[in-house]
C-alpha positions in Angstrom: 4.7 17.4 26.5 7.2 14.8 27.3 10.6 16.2 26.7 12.7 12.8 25.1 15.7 14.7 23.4 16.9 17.3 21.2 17.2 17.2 17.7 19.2 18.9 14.5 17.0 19.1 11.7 17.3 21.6 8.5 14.1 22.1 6.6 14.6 23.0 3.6 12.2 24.1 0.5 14.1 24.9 -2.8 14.7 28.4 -3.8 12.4 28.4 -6.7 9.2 27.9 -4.6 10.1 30.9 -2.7 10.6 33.1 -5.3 7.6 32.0 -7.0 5.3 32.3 -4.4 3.0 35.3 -4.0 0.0 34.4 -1.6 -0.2 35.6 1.5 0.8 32.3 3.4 4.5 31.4 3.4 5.6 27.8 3.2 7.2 26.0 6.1 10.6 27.1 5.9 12.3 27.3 9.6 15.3 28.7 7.6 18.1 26.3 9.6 18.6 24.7 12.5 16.1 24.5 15.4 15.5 23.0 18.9 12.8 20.5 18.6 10.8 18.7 21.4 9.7 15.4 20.5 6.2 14.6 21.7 5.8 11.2 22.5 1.9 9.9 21.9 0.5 7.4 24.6 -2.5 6.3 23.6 -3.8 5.3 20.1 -6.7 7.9 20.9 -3.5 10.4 20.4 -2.7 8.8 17.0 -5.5 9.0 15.1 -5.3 11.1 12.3 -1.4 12.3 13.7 -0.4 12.5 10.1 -2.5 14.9 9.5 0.0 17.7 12.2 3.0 19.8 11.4 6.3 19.3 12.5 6.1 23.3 13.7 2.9 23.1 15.7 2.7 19.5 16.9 6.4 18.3 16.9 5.2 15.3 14.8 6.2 14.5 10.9 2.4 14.8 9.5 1.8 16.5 6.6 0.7 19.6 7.9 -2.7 18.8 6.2 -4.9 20.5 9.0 -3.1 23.9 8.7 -3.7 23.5 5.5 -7.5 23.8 5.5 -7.6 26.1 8.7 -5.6 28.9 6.9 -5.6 27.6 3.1 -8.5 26.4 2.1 -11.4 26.7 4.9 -13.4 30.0 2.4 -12.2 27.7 -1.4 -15.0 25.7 -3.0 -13.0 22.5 -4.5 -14.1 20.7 -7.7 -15.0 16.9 -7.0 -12.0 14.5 -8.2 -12.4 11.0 -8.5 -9.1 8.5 -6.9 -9.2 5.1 -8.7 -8.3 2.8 -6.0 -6.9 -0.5 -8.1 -6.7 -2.9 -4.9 -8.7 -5.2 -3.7 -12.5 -5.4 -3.6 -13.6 -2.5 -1.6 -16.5 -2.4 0.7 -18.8 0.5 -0.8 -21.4 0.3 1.4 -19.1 0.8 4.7 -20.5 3.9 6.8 -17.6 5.6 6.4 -17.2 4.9 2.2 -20.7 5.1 1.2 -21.0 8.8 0.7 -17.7 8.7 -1.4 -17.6 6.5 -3.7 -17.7 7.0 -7.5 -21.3 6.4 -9.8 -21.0 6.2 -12.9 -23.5 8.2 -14.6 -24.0 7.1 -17.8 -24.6 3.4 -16.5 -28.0 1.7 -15.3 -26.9 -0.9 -12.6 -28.6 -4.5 -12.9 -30.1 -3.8 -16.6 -27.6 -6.2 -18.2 -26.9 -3.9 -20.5 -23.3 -1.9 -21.9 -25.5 1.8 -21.3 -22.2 4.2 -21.8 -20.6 0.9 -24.3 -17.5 1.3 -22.5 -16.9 -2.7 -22.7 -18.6 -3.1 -19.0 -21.8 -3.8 -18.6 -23.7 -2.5 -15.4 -20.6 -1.2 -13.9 -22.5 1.3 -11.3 -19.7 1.7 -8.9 -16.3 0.5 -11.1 -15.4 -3.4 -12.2 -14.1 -6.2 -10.2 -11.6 -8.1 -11.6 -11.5 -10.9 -9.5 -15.1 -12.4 -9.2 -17.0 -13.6 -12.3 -20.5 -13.8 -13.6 -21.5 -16.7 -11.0 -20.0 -14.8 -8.1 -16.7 -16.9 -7.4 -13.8 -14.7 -6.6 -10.1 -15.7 -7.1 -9.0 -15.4 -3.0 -5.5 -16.7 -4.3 -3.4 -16.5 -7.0 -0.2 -17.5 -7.9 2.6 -15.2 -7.3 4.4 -13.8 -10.2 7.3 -15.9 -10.3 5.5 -19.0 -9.8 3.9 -17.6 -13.7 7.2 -17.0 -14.7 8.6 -20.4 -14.3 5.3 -21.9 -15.6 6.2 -19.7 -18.8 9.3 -20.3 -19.7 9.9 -24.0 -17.9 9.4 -25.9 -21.2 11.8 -23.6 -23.2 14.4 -23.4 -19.9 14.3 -26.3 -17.8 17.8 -27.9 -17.1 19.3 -25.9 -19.5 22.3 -23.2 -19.0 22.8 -19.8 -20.2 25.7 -21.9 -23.1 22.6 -23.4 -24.8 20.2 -20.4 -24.8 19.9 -18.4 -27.8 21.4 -14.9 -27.2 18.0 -13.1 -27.9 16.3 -14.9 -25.2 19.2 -14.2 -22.3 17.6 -11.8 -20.7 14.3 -14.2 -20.2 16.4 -16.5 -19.3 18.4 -15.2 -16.1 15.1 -13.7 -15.4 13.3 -17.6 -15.0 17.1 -18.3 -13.4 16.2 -15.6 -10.6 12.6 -16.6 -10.3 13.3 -20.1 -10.0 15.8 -19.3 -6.6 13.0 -17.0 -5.5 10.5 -20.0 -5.7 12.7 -22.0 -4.2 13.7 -19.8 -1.0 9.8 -18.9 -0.9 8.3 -22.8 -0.6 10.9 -23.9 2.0 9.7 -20.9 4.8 6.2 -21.4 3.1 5.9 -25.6 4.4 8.1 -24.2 7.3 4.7 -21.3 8.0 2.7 -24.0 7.4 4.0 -26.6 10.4 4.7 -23.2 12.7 0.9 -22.9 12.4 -0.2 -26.4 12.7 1.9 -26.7 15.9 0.6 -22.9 17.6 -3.3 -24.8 17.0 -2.2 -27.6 18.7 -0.3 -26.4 21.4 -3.0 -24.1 22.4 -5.9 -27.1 21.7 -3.9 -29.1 24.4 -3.3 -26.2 26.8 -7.4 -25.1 27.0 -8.2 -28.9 27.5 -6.2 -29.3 30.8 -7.2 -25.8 32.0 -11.3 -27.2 31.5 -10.6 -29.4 34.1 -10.4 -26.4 36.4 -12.0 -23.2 35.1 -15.3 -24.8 33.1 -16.1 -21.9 30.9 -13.8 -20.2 28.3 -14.5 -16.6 29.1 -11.4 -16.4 31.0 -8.5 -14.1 31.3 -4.5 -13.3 32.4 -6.4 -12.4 35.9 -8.5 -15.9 35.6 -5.4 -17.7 34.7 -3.0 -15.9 37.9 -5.4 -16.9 40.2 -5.4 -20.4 39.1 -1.4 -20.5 38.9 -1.3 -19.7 42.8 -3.9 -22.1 43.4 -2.0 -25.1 42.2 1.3 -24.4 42.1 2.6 -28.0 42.3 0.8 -29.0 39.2 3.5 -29.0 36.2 1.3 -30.0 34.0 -1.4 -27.1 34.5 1.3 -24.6 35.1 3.0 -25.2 32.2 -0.6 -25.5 30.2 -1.3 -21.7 31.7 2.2 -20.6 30.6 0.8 -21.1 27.1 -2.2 -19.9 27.6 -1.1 -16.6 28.5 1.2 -16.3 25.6 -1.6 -17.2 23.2 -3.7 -14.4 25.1 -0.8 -11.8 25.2 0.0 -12.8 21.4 -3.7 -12.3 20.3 -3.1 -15.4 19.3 -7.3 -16.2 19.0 -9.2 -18.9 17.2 -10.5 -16.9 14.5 -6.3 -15.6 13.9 -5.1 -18.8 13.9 -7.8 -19.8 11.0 -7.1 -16.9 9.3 -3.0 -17.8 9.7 -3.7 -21.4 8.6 -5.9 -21.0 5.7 -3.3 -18.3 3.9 -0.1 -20.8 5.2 -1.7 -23.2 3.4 -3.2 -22.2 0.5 0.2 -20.2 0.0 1.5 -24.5 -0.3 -1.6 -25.0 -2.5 -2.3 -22.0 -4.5 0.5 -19.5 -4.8 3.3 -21.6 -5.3 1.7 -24.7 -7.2 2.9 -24.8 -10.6 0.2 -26.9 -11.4 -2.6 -24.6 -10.3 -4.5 -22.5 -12.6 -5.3 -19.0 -11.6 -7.9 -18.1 -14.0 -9.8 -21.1 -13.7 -13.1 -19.1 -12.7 -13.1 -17.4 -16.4 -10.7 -18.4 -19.2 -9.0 -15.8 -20.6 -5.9 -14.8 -22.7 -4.1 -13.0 -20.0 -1.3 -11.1 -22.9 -4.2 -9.3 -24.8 -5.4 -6.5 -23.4 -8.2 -6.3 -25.4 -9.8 -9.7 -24.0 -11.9 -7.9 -21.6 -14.5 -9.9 -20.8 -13.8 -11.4 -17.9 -14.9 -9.7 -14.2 -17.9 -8.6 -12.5 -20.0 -5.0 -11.4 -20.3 -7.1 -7.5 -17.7 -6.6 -5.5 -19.5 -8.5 -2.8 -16.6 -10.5 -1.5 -15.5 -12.0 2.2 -13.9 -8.4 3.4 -12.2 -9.9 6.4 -9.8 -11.7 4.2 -9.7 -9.1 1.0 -9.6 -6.2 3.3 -6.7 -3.9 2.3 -8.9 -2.1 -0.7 -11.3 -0.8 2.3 -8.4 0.3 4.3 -6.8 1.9 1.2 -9.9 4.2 0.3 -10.9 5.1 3.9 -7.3 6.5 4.0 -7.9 8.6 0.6 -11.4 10.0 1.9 -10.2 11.4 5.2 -7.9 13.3 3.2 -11.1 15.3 1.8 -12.5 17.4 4.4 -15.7 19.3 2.2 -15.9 15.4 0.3 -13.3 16.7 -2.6 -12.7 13.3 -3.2 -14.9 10.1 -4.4 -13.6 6.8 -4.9 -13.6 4.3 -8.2 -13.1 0.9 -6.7 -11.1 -1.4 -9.2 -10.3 -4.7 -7.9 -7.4 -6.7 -9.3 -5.5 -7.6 -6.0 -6.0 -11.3 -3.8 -3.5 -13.3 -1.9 -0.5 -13.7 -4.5 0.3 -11.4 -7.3 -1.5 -9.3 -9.6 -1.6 -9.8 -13.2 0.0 -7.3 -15.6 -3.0 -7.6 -17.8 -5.6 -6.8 -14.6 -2.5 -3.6 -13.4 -3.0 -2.2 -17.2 -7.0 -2.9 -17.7 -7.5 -0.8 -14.7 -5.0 1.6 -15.1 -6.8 2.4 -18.5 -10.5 2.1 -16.9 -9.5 4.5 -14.6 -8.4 7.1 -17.0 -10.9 6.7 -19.7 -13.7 6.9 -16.9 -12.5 10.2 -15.4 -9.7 9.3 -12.7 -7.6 11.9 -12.2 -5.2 10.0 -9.7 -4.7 6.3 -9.7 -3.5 5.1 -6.1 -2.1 1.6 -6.2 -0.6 0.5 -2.8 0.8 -2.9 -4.5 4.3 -4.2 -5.4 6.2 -7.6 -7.1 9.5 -8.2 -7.7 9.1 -9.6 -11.2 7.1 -8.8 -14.0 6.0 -11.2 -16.8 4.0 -8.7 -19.3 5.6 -5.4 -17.9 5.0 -3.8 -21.6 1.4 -4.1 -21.2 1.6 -1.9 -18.2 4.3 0.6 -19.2 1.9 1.4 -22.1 -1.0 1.4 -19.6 1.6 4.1 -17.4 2.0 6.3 -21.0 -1.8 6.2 -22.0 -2.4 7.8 -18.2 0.1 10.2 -18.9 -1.4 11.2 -22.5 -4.1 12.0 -20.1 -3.1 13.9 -17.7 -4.1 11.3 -15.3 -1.1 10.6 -12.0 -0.2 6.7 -11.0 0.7 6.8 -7.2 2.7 3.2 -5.9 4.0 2.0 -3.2 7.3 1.1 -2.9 6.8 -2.3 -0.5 8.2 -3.4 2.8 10.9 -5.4 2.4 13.3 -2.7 4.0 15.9 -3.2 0.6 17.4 0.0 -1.4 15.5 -0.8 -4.5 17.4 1.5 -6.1 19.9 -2.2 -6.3 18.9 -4.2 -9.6 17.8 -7.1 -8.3 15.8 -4.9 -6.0 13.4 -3.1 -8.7 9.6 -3.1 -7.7 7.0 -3.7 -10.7 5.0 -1.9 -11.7 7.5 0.9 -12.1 7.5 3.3 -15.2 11.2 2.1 -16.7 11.7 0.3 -19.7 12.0 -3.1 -18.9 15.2 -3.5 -21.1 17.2 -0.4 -21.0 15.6 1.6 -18.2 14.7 4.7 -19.4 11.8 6.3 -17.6 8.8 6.6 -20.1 6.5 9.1 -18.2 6.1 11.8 -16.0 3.0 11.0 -14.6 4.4 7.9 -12.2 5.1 8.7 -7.8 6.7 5.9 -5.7 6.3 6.6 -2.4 7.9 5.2 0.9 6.9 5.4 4.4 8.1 7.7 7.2 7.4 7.8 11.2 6.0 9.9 13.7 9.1 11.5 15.5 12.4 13.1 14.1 14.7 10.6 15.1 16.9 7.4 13.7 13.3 5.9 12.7 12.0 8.5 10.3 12.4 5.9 7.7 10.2 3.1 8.6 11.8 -0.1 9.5 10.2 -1.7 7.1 10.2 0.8 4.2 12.2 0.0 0.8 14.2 3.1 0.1 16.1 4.4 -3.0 17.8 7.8 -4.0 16.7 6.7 -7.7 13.5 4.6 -7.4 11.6 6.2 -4.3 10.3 9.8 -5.3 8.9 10.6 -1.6 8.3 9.5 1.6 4.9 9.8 3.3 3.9 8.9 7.2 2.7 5.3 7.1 2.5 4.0 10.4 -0.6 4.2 12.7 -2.8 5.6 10.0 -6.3 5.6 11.3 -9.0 4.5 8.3 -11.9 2.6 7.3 -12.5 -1.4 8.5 -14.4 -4.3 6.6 -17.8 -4.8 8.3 -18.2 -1.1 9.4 -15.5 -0.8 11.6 -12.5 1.9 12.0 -8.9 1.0 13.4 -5.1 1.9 12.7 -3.4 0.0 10.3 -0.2 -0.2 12.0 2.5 0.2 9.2 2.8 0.1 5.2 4.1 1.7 2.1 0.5 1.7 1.2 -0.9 3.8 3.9 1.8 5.9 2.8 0.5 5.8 -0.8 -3.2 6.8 -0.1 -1.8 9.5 1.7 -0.3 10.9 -1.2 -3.2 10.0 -3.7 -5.0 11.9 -1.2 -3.3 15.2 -1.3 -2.6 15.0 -5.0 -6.3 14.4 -5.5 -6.7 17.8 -3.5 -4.2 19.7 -5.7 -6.4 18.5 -8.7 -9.3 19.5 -6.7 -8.2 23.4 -5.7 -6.4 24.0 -9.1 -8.0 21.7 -12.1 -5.3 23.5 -14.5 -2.5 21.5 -13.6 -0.5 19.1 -15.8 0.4 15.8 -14.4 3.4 16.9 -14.4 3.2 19.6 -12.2 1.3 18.1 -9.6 4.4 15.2 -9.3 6.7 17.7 -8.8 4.8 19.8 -6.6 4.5 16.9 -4.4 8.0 16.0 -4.8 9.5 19.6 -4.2 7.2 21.2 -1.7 7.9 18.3 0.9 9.9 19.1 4.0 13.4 17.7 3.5 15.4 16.4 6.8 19.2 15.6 6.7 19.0 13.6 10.0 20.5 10.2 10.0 18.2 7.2 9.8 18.3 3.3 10.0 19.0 2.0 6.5 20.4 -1.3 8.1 22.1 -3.8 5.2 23.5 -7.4 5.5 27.1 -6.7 5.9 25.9 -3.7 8.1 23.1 -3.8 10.6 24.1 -0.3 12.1 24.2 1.7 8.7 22.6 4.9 9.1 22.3 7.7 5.8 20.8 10.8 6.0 17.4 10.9 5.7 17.5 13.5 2.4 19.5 10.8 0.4 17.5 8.0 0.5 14.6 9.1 -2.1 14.7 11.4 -4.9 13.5 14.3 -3.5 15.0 13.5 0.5 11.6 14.9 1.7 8.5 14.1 3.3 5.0 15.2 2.1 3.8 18.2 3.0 0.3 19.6 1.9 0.6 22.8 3.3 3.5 23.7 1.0 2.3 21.8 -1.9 -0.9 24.1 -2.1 1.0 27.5 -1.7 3.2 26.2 -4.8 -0.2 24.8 -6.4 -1.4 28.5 -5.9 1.3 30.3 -7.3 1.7 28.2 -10.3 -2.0 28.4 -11.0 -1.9 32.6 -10.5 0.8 32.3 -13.3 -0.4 29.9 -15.5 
């Protein structure tokens, strides 16, 4: 083990657990401070699955979720507990999926028929959202501030806050603040969509002059050396193999540069046209949630470009070891935003179909129907049923007005929380060091409830594959649908309530100083247990031992 430097760190667990607990396993409590070695992985070999280690044993901030099974729960029979996964269209067929994904039971797929009249018919596997009857799917939507001008444009437009009624205000500076979002968002999207344009070009022109010299395109940086040294009074080619090797360096293939181009531009054309209609493929009244027919049982879809559902429920699944867990695949998610009306359909799918946890790895800044979802948020709760989110990666302390992440279980108008039964988690690193926080994680001692690990999570692929996503707030989420999903399992008898704050107060809390880097200061560092609710990571060790005990008292 590489040796890279020392570290303070105090791990903490409160007082409460302690004296609660009375199983034969102790929770990780180092009781102070401690010399820790930092081991420093090489090889993404080494990474897969790392967040499933212990600080203790492997010097790494996992969630201690293999101790957990090797001295917890290796002679326990779990119950099976279904995640809803509300995302995008998930692959349920993929090798690695197959064997956990929900069935619903009461339905017979491909009769055309409402078997258990739940308002879906033939819905075998869960409901997409996104395609309809015919099998078009909406790839891209508009994102939710490009609804919210569309809303309130004819009432706003050109008008100041003077000649508004007072009742509508708040509407008002909300359409104010989505207009200046729209606004910064279309200049850097035409400004994505000439960066684009100008990569294909540039590397069009640089592969025609090397053809002159190397015939066939399976070349490489070696290939392309070799040819440097041969002509190295050629400007024109050396310059053409400068680029080349950038493009190869960059990854910067044909098939990425497509995939780049079509989303720059249909950002142009799609997700920020005003005049474009996103529910063109079924017409429906997108307030009422009771206009439900709309959707489809398929959730065939291209899974190279609506891939992040796959990913999501590959990370959930690993987290079962005996197959605890099975996954109910809602899709409401494309390129752009979701639809409040889609969030709170599934949300209430999920619950009335036997969910116990709801992961959704998704975020917006605005919020055009947010009462539709907050009483989505309380019917879950009525039900015992958790909501696990994301809280994005914009690297912002949400916790900052203007900041706030939808869906989020406040009242939209005077911010009072309305349930117990809602987890926003951000994303921590491998080591203990300035980067626990992820770079790109949104923080917030009053909006972020925990932090999970969320970079190099290993998980399922589109088209049968497996790979590391390399860093989100949603890796961090499944993670923590995951375990909560296992708490459920173990112990059936806990509230909603009790599994949140087991996973809130059994994490391991760390008072080193991370990046939280702002505008006026790029160097600010806070201590890592004031920059969420709890100031802890997950841990599922602990979180069972407290599971246990409250379950042998109960």
């Amino acid at each position: 083990m590489k040796i890279i430097k020392s570290f303070f760190i105090i791990l903490s667990i409160c007082s409460s657990f302690l004296c609660c607990n009375k199983a034969s396993h102790k929770p990780i409590n180092v009781g102070g401070v401690i010399h820790l070695k930092k081991n420093k992985l090489q090889s993404l070999k080494e990474l897969k699955n790392w967040h499933f280690k212990d600080v203790i044993i492997d010097t790494l901030v996992g969630i201690s979720l293999n101790r957990a099974y090797n001295t917890l729960l290796f002679n326990k029979k779990p119950k099976k507990v279904v995640v809803a996964v509300i995302d995008m269209p998930i692959e349920i067929n993929h090798s690695g999926l197959k064997n956990n994904i929900w069935i619903n039971k009461n339905e017979i797929a491909n009769n055309y028929l409402d078997d258990d009249k739940n308002g879906y018919i033939d819905d075998k596997n869960g409901w997409n959202f996104l395609t309809n009857k015919k099998g078009e799917t909406n790839y891209f939507v508009n994102y939710e501030y490009t609804r919210i001008i569309k809303e309130y444009s004819s009432k706003f437009k050109g008008k100041t806050i003077n000649e508004i009624n007072k009742k509508d205000s708040t509407s008002f500076n909300i359409y104010k603040r989505a207009k200046l979002k729209y606004a910064q968002r279309f200049s850097f999207a035409e400004e994505e969509v000439e960066y684009i344009n100008n990569i294909s070009k540039w590397k069009k022109e640089a592969e025609e002059i090397i053809s002159k010299f190397i015939k066939n395109n399976n070349y490489g940086l070696k290939e392309l050396d070799s040819l440097k040294k041969a002509f190295p009074k050629n400007k024109e080619l050396q310059e053409a193999i400068v680029q080349k090797s950038n493009f190869i360096q960059w990854q910067f293939t044909d098939s990425y540069i497509k995939d780049y181009k079509l989303k720059a531009e249909e950002r142009v054309n799609k997700l920020l046209n005003l005049e474009y209609d996103d529910r063109q493929i079924y017409k429906i009244n997108s307030k009422l949630t009771k206009d439900v027919k709309y959707g489809s049982p398929n959730f065939e879809v291209n899974f190279q470009l609506l891939d992040h559902g796959t990913k999501m429920a590959g990370i959930i699944a690993n987290v079962g070891k005996k197959d605890e867990l099975f996954i109910m695949p809602l899709a409401i998610s494309s390129y752009g935003d979701e639809y409040d009306k889609d969030i709170a359909l599934a949300i209430r799918y999920a619950v009335d179909n036997g969910a116990k946890v709801i992961n959704m790895s998704f975020s917006k800044q605005f919020s055009l129907e947010p009462k539709l979802v907050l009483d989505a948020i309380e019917y879950a709760n009525s039900k015992n049923v958790l909501i696990v989110n994301g809280a994005a990666n914009d690297s912002e302390n949400i916790d900052i007005k203007f900041n706030n992440r939808f869906p989020n279980d406040h009242n939209y108008f005077n911010n009072v929380e309305v349930a117990d039964n809602f987890l926003r988690v951000g994303s921590s690193g491998l080591y203990l060091d300035n980067s626990l926080r992820s770079s790109f994680s949104n923080f917030g001692k009053s909006e972020v409830d925990v932090f999970a690990p969320g970079e190099y999570i290993f998980t399922t692929f589109p088209s049968n594959n497996f790979d590391l996503v390399y860093g989100g707030t949603s890796s961090s989420t499944a993670i923590t649908s995951g375990v909560a999903a296992l708490l459920y399992s173990y112990y059936p008898d806990l509230t909603v309530s009790q599994v949140k704050n087991i996973l809130m107060n059994t994490g391991i809390e760390y008072t080193i100083k991370v990046n939280t880097p702002t505008k006026k200061d790029k160097n600010k560092t806070t201590p890592f247990n004031q920059i969420s609710k709890s100031g802890k990571v997950l841990n599922a060790y602990n979180a069972l031992i407290m599971a246990d005990s409250i379950a042998r008292n109960q």
